[in-house]
LUMDO-419593 format. One line per 5 residues: for each residue y, z, x of C-alpha. Coordinates in Angstrom, 3 decimals. Each point is the difference from the previous one (the first is absolute). Layout:
BEGIN
Y,Z,X  ...
END
This chain:
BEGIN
-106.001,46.994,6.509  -2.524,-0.255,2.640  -3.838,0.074,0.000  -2.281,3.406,-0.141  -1.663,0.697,2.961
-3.951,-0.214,-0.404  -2.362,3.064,1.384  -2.605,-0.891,2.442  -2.844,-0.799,-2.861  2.259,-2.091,-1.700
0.427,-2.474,3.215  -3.564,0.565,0.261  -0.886,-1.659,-3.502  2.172,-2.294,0.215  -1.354,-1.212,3.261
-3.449,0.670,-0.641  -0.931,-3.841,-1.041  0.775,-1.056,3.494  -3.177,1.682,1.018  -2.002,-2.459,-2.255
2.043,-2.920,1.172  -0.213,0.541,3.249  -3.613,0.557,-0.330  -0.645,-3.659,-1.479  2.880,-1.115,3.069
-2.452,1.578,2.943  -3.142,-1.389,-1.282  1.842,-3.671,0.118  1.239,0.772,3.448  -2.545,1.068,1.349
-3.458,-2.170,-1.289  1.711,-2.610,-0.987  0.052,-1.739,3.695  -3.680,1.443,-0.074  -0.620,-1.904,-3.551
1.291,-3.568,1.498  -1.649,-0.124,3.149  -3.368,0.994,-1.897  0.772,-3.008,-2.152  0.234,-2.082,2.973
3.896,-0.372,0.878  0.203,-0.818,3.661  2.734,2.502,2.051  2.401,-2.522,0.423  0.096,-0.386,-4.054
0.385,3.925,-0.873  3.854,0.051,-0.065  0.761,-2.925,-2.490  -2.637,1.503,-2.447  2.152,2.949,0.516
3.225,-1.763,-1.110  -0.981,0.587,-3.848  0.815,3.609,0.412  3.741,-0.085,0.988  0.685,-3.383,-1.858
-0.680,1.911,-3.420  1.747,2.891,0.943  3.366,-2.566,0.836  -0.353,-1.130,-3.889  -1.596,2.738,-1.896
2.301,3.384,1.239  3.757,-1.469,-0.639  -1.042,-1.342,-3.414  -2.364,3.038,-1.266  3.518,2.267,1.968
2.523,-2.182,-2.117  -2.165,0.063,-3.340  -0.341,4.092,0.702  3.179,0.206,-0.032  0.849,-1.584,-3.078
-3.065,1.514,-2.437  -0.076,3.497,-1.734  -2.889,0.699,-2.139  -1.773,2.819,-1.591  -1.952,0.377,3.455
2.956,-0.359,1.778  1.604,-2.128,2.430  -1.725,-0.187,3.305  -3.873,1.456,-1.389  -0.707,-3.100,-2.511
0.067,-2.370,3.394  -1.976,3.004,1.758  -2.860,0.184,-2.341  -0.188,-3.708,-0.422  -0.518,-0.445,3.731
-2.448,2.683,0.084  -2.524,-2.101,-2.528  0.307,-2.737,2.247  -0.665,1.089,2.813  -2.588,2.236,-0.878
-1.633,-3.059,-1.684  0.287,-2.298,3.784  -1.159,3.054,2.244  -3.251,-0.072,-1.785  -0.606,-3.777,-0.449
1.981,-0.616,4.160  -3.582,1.103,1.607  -2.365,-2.207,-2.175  2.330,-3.135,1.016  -3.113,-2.759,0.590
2.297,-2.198,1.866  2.426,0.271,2.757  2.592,-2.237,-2.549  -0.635,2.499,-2.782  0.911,3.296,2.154
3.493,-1.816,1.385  0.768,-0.338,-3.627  -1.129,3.824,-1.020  1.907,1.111,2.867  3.214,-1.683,-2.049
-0.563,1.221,-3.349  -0.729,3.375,1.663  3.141,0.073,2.292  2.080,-1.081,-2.803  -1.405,2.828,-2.556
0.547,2.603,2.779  3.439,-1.081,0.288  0.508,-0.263,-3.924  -0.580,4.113,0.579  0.981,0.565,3.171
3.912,-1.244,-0.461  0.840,2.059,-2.838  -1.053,3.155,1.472  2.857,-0.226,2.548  2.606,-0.683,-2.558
-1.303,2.739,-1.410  0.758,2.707,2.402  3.714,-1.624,0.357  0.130,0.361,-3.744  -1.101,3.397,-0.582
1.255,2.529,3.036  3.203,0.345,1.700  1.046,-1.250,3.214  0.023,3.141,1.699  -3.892,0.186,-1.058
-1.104,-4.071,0.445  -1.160,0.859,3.131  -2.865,2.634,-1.138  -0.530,-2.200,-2.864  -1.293,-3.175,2.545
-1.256,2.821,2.123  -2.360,1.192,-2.366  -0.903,-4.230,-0.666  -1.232,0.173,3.235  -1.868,2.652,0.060
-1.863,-1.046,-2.922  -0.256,-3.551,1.449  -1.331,1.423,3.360  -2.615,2.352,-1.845  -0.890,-3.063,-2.006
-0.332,-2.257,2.540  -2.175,2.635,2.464  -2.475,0.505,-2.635  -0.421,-3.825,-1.160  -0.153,-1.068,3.487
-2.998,2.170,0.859  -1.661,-0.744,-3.065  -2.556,-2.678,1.619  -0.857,2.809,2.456  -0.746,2.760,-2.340
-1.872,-2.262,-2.069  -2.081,-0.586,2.798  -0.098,2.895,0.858  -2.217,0.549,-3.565  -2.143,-2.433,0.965
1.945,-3.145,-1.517  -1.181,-3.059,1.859  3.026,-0.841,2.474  -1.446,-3.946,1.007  -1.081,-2.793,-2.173
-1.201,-3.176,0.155  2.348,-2.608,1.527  2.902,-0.846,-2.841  -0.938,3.359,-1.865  2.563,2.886,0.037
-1.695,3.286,0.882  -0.916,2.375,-2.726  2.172,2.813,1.647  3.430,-2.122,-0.381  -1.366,-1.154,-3.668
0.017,3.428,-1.231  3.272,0.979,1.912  1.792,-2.480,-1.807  -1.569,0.970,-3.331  0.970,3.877,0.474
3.853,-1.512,0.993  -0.118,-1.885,-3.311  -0.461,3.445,-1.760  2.162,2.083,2.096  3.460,-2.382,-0.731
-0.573,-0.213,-3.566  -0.711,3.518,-0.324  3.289,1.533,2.377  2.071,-2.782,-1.568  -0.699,1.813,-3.553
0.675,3.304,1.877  3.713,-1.187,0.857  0.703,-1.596,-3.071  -1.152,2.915,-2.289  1.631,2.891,1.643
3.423,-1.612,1.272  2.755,-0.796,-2.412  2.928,-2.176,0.795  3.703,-0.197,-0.982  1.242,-2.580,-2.838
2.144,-2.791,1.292  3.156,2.132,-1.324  -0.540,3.215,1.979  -0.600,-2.797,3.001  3.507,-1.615,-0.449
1.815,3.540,-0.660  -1.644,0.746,3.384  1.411,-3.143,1.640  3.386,0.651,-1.650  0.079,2.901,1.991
-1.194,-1.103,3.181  1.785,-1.580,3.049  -1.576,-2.678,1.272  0.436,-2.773,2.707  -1.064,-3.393,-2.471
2.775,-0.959,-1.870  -0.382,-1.966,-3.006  0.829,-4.060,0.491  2.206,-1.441,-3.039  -1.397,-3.731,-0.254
1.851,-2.356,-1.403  -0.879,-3.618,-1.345  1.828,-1.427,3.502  -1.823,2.267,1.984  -3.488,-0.252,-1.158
0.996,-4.060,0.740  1.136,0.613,3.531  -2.994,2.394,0.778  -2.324,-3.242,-1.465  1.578,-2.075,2.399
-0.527,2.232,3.042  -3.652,0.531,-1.170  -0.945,-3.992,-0.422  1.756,-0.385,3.625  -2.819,2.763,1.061
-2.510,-0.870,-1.717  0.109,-3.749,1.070  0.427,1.577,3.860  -2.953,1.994,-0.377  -1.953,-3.198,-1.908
0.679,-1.523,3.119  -0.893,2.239,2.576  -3.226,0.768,-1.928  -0.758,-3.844,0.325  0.309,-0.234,3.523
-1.709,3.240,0.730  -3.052,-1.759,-1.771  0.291,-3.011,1.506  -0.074,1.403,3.535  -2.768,2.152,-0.998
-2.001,-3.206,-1.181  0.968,-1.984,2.955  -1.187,1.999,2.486  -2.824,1.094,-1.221  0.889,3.720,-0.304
-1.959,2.732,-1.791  0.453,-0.350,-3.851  1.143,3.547,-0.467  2.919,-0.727,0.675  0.500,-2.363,-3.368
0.473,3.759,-1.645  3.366,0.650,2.063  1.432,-4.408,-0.331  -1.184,-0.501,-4.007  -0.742,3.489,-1.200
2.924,2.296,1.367  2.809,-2.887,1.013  -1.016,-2.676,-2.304  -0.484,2.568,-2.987  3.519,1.632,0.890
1.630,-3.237,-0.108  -1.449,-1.039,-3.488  1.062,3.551,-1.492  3.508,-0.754,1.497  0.243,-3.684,-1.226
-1.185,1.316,-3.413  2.452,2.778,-0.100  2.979,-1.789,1.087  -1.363,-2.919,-2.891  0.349,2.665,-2.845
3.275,1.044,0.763  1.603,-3.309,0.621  -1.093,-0.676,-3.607  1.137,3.445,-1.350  -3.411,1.303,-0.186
1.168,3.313,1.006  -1.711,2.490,-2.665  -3.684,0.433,1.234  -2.219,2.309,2.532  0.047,-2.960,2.801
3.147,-0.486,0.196  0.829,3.982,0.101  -2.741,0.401,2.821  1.164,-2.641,1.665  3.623,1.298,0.134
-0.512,3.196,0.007  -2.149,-0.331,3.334  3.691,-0.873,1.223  1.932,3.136,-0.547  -2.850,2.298,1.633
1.341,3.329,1.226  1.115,0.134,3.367  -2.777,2.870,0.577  -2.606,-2.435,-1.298  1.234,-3.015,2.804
-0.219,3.065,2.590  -3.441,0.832,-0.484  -1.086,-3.605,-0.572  -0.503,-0.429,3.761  -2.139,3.315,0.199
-2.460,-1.011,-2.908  -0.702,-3.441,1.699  -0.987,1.342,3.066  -2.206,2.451,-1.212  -1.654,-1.408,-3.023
-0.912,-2.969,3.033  -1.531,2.690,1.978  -1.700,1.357,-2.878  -1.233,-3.155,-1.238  -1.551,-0.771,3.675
-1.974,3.257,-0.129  -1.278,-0.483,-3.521  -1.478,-3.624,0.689  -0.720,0.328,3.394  -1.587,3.507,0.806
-3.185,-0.463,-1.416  -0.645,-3.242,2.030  1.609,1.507,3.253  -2.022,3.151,-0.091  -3.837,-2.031,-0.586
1.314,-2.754,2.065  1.930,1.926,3.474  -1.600,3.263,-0.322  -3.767,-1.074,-1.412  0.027,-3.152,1.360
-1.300,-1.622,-3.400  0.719,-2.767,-2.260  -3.408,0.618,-2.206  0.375,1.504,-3.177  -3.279,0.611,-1.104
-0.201,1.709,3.431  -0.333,3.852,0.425  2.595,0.504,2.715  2.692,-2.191,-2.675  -0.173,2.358,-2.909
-0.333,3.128,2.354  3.677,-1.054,1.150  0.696,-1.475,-2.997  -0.556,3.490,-2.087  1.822,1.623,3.410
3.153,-2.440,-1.016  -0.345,1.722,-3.305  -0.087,3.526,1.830  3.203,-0.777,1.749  2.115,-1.382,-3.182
-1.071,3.452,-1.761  0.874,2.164,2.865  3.662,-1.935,0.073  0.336,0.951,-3.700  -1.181,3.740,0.718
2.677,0.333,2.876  2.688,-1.689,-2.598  -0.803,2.357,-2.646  0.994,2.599,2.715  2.484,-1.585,1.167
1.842,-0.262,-3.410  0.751,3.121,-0.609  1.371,0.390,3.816  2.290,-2.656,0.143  2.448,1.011,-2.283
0.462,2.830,1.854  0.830,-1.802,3.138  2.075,-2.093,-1.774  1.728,2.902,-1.431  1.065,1.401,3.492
0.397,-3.252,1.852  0.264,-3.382,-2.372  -1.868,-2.347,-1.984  0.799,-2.849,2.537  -1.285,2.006,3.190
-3.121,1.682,-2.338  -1.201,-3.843,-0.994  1.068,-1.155,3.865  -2.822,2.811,1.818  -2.769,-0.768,-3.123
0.396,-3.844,0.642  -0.213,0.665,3.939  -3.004,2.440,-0.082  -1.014,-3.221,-2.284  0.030,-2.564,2.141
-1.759,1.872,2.654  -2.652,0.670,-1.981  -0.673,-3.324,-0.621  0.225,-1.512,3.216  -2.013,2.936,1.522
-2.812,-1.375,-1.599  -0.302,-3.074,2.996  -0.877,3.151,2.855  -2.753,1.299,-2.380  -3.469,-0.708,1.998
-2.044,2.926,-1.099  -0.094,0.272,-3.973  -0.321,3.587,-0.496  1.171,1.674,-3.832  3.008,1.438,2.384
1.537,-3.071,2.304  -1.035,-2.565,-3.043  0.448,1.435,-3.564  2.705,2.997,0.784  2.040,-0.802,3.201
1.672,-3.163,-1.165  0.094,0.885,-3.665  2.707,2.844,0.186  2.395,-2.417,1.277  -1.118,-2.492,-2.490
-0.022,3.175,-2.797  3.275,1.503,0.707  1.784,-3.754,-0.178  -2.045,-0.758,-3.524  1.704,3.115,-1.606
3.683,-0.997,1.417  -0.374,-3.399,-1.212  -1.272,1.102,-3.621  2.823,2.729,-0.302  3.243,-0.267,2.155
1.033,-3.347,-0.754  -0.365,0.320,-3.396  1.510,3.852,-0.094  3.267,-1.953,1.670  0.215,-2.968,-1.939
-0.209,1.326,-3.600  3.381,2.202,0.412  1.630,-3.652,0.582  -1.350,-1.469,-3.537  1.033,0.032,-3.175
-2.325,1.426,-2.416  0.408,-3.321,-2.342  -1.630,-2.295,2.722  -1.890,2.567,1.699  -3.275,-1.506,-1.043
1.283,-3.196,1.211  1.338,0.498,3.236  -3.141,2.118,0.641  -2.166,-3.372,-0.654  2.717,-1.942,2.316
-0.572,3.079,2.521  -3.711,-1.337,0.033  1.293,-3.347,1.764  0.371,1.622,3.371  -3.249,1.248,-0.608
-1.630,-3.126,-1.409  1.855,-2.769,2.497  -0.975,1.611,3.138  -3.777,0.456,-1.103  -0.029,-3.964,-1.151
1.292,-0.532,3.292  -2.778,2.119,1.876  -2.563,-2.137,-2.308  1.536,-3.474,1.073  0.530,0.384,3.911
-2.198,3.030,1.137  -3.519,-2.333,-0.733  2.529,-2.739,2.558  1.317,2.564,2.591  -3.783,1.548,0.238
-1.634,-3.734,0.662  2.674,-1.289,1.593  0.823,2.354,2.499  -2.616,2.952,0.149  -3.107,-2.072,0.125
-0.835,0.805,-3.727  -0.457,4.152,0.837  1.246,1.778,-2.832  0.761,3.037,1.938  3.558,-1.355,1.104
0.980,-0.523,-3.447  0.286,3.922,-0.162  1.916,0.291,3.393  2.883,-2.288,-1.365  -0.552,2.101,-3.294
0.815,3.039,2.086  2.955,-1.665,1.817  1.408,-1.018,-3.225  0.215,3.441,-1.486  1.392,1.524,3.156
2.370,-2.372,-0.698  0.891,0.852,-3.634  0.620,3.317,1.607  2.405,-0.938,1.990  2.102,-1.718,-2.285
-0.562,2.323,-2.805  2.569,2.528,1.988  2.654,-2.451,-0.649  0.062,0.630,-3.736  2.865,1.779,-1.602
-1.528,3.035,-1.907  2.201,3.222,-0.860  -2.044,1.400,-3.296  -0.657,3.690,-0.512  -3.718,0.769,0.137
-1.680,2.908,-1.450  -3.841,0.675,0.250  -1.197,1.407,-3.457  1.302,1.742,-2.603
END
């Protein structure tokens, strides 16, 4: 028994919701730097107000991925967590741009982030649960085509309002009219595709699903637990989670004894310290045969990974780090090394301020092109070597961005962007295309939200030491934060041709 294969408006439905996330996803990239430094965050302070972002998205996609994969209602199984994202984050993308207080928009940026994410995971699962493997490719092709049409259209928004004659500048700690209403028409536009999606796409019961697996070779085997093992794995996780207690301790104490920048609390107490407690808890529950509950099983189940997931693991940090640097840092690099501003109630700030906003729609144009293309370089070379040139062409982009002197629409809002575009569609589609032949559909939500941890960890270590390695080093420009961005991903491209992928591809049917 295997699945049907879908026709091209069927992947098209299905994937049609990303346009509205991705939508509300591009306004928050690309205003929300904008929004802070309007409400008076210094440079220096930009990154850790950024750390709300990936922190949700490391507790909110595992749980709303192992919850998916354990509910089945009249709606369905992935849609229910779909359309209850969508009202929330509709909701915070019109209330984000009225945020009186610098405090208040740090905290709308986390109940936004995590309602994007409450969508946003499910729809992956989703394209795992309902094509074959010979098809998962197109199926996170067409994601990112929708997410780079989205994201084009949401990231000009401030321009085309002004273009109408919406005022662009505001009095100092007022967001502009022109982003206002952007994030207003992005409130509408994800509740409204979200309702496309989960309308017109059906999905198969949980017993079709496990037919399907019974019928499907995989690489994850099963782990039979019993009472002595769950004690010996509690063991081995209070022995790490007291190591990492303890690293985490000194990491803070160094960083409070000499005096260095507070950022980097996020990586000692929020990433190693946090780790640490989630071990020591875990390895707690099953000492005392506490086996039978969601913690535990995340926990445990973050063991026995596939080997395809560990491969890739490497590849994700280095380019969500790069990707992370360009979304906090380009908007400040741009006014600061190009326009040679600070001010923003200045003109020449929001002129490259709305010219950041050009270039992070014309990246999303070129990776709406570019996701229909890939797969057919993939098809006639490999996934590895396709995702190796798009990360390359990548990291060029970004660094090309230090040589830029004159800032014409060419040299500053096209020339570095196709690198930057044609990496965005290879990191929204080919890692996922090769991972989800390597999971079973039982845990597929799951290991999805897990997959987000090489996405989230690098980006909450961009937010903790970029803000140091910026002051510390570079003399507080933000412009070099984007050249180790670009090295990074360069980097991810390297390593990604060491990954072991032999799956069939096909490009529609």
């Amino acid at each position: 028994m295997e699945k049907r294969k879908l026709g091209f408006w069927q992947i098209w439905n299905m994937s049609f919701g990303f346009l509205g996330i991705q939508m509300g996803f591009a306004l928050q990239n690309s205003n929300v730097s904008r929004i802070f430094q309007t409400l008076g965050a210094d440079i220096d302070d930009i990154p850790i107000l950024w750390v709300a972002a990936p922190l949700t998205g490391l507790i909110v996609q595992p749980i709303i991925g192992y919850l998916s994969d354990r509910t089945w209602t009249k709606l369905g199984r992935r849609k229910p967590y779909f359309l209850v994202g969508a009202i929330l984050a509709s909701t915070a993308l019109f209330i984000m741009p009225n945020s009186p207080f610098l405090w208040f928009a740090a905290g709308m940026l986390w109940i936004m982030d995590a309602s994007i994410n409450i969508s946003m995971e499910p729809f992956r699962a989703f394209v795992g649960d309902n094509l074959p493997d010979s098809q998962r490719t197109s199926g996170f092709a067409m994601q990112s085509f929708f997410i780079g049409i989205g994201a084009y259209f949401a990231s000009k928004l401030p321009l085309i309002f002004t273009h109408f004659g919406v005022s662009n500048t505001a009095p100092l700690g007022i967001i502009p009219d022109s982003v206002k209403y952007s994030f207003y028409l992005g409130g509408v536009a994800f509740i409204v595709t979200v309702l496309w999606t989960v309308i017109t796409s059906k999905e198969y019961s949980p017993e079709e699903l496990e037919a399907f697996e019974a019928h499907k070779k995989t690489t994850y085997k099963k782990e039979t637990r019993s009472a002595e093992w769950f004690i010996k794995n509690g063991n081995s996780h209070l022995a790490k989670g007291l190591l990492f207690l303890i690293i985490s301790g000194l990491f803070s104490f160094s960083i409070y004894h000499y005096d260095l920048k507070k950022d980097l609390y996020v990586l000692s107490l929020g990433l190693i310290g946090l780790g640490g407690l989630a071990l020591l808890f875990s390895g707690l529950m099953q000492k005392n045969n506490k086996t039978e509950n969601g913690f535990v099983t995340i926990m445990n189940d973050f063991q026995f990974m596939p080997k395809m997931m560990k491969q890739l693991a490497w590849v994700q940090f280095f380019s969500w780090f790069a990707l992370f640097s360009m979304w906090i840092y380009t908007t400040l690099a741009v006014t600061q090394h190009i326009y040679k501003t600070t001010d923003t109630t200045s003109e020449a700030y929001n002129i490259g301020a709305n010219q950041v906003g050009e270039m992070f729609a014309n990246y999303n144009l070129i990776a709406a092109i570019a996701a229909f293309l890939l797969p057919l370089l993939a098809k006639y070379t490999s996934r590895k070597f396709t995702h190796f040139v798009a990360l390359t062409c990548g990291g060029l982009g970004l660094i090309s961005i230090y040589f830029i002197n004159e800032p014409t629409v060419f040299t500053m809002e096209w020339l570095p962007m196709i690198g930057v575009g044609i990496a965005w569609a290879s990191i929204l589609s080919i890692p996922y295309a090769m991972l989800s032949g390597s999971l079973p559909s039982s845990k597929m939500g799951y290991y999805m939200g897990v997959f987000n941890f090489f996405i989230v960890i690098p980006q909450l270590v961009a937010a903790s030491i970029l803000g140091f390695l910026v002051s510390k080093f570079f003399n507080s420009e933000p412009i070099y934060a984007l050249f180790i961005g670009g090295g990074s991903m360069i980097l991810a491209g390297v390593i990604s041709l060491t990954i072991n992928d032999k799956s069939n591809i096909e490009i529609n049917e």
